[in-house]
C-alpha positions, 0 to 999 in steps of 0.5 A: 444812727445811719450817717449816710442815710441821714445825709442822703435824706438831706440831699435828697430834700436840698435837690428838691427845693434847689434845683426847681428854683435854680431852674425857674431863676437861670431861665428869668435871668438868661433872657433878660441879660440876653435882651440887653446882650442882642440889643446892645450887641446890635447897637454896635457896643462891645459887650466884655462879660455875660454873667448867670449869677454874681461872684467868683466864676464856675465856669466860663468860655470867651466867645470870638468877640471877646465876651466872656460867658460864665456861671459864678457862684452866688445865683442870684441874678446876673448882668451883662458887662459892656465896655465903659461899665465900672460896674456890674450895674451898668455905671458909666467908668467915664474916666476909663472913656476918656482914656479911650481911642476913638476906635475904641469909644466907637464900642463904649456903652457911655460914648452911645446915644442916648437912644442906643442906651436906651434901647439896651437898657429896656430890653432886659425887661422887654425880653422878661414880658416875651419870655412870659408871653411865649412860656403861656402860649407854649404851654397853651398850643402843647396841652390846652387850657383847662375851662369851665362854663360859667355856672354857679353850683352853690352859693356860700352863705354870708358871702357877697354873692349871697348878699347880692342875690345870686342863685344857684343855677344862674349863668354868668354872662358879664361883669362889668361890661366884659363878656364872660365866656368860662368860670375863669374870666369871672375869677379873673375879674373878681381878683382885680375889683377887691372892695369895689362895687361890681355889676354882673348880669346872669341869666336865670330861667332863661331871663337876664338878671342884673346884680351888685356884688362888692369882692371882699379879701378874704384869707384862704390856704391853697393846695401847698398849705400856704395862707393867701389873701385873695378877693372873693364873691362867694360862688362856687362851680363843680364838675356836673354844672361846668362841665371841665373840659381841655380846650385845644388852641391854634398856634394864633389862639395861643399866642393871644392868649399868652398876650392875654395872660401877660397883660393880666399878670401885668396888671395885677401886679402893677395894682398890688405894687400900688395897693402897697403905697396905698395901704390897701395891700399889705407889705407883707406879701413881698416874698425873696429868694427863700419863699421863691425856692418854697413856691418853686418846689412846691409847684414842680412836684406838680410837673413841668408845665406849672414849673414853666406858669410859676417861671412866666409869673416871675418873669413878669413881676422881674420884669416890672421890678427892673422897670421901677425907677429907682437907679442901680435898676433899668428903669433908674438908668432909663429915667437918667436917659429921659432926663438927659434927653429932654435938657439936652445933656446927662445929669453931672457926674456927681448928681448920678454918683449920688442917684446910685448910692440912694438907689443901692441903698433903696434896693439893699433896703428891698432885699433885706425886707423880702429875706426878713419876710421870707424867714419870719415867714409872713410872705 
């Protein structure tokens, strides 16, 4: 047996999965503690540490205010450190504030208004939403966007859109009420009414034909291999009757689109987060760090730009992850922040004390059930 041919192979296959994932992760992370870092910094607050992963450092360097950049081991996730945290989550050390001088309570991330912390806290995420917006628009302005007309090559029996009527030949001109101007728009429609009643108007022999079509979810394996359950009407396009071509944008043209784009994302997302508490999606689907790893790999054998699509998707989905309110995560410091600013005054010391050990709890919770879906390999 070669030993060293062996653990070549086994490097090789290690760079592959590792490095794609690294790569997408570090970029979602970076802006959103940079978003923290600029506004803070612009907020007057003293910024002690802006870390790229948790634990021991790699490597790292002080800036000429003092903040020390690192790489740390553990590479999922980061923080930004402002003077006044106890910890890496951003909880308030407000015996450490009492003991400061005025001089240096003036830079402390407690001693801010609440509007300055606020505002600190909701850039991380807002930065995750531009980064998505850019990364669309980017890629849009560089290589196009592939298109289709709206023309239905093929009916699949026994599927919605046969039971509804629709004919080969016909040309899709709107659903409800949304003007469809290529196959995709329908798609992207259709992706967010699962089990609701849909009206589309296509034209057929030069005459407007209204239909109902209800998408039903169906399971379907995508081009990796991997089982997805997605909302479907049944039709079909092919190359002959869509005529798939690149569309060029502008520099206007594409930033619409990847505000567009992130809007969508945005809201399929906040929808499938919904359908959990529902039932009408399925737990299941929520993937961790191990099926990150999987889709990024799989999507970079691809080539860069779909790596960039998966990083925007993600971006996005952090983004709306962080804004939950559940403390220990940005969207639990904003709801205290509400709080505070409505009654006048912040929650006790021990009310917040007690918020933070639920949210730890609830988000350690989240953790181990993406890791147990991503090794009994349901997500």
């Amino acid at each position: 047996m070669d030993l060293s041919a062996s653990f070549g192979a086994l490097w090789d296959t290690a760079l592959i999965k590792i490095v794609p994932f690294l790569f997408v992760l570090t970029i979602i992370v970076f802006f959103h503690e940079l978003g923290h870092f600029l506004i803070g910094r612009l907020c007057g607050i003293k910024v002690l540490a802006f870390s790229i992963g948790f634990g021991p450092e790699i490597v790292g360097f002080n800036d000429r205010r003092g903040t020390r950049w690192k790489l740390c081991v553990i590479p999922l996730g980061g923080y930004v450190k402002f003077l006044g945290d106890e910890n890496a989550a951003s909880v308030p050390d407000q015996e450490a504030v009492a003991r400061m001088s005025e001089e240096e309570k003036a830079g402390a991330f407690p001693a801010k208004g609440v509007g300055a912390r606020a505002a600190t806290v909701a850039a991380g995420p807002i930065a995750n939403f531009i980064l998505a917006i850019v990364i669309f628009a980017g890629v849009a302005f560089t290589q196009g966007r592939m298109v289709g007309d709206p023309v239905v090559a093929s009916v699949r029996p026994d599927s919605p859109a046969a039971m509804a009527g629709f004919l080969p030949g016909d040309r899709v001109v709107s659903a409800n009420g949304t003007k469809i101007e290529y196959f995709s728009d329908l798609q992207r429609i259709v992706s967010t009414h699962a089990n609701e009643a849909m009206t589309v108007v296509v034209e057929r022999d030069g005459q407007p034909q209204s239909l109902t079509v209800t998408p039903r979810e169906e399971k379907q394996t995508d081009g990796f291999g991997n089982e997805i359950t997605m909302p479907v009407i049944g039709l079909v396009t092919d190359a002959a009757r869509a005529d798939f071509r690149v569309e060029k944008l502008n520099f206007i043209q594409s930033v619409q689109y990847g505000v567009s784009q992130t809007w969508f994302v945005t809201s399929q997302t906040v929808s499938f987060i919904g359908g959990i508490f529902d039932g009408a999606n399925g737990a299941d689907q929520i993937g961790g760090p191990i099926r990150i790893a999987q889709v990024s790999s799989q999507v970079a054998t691809l080539g860069f730009a779909p790596l960039l699509h998966l990083a925007a998707l993600l971006s996005v989905s952090i983004g709306l992850l962080n804004l939950l309110p559940i403390p220990m995560l940005d969207g639990g410091h904003l709801l205290f922040y509400a709080i505070e600013a409505a009654r006048g005054r912040p929650l006790s010391e021990k009310i917040q004390e007690i918020g933070f050990r639920i949210g730890l709890a609830l988000v350690m919770l989240l953790m181990v059930f993406a890791f147990w879906n991503d090794l009994s390999g349901r997500a």
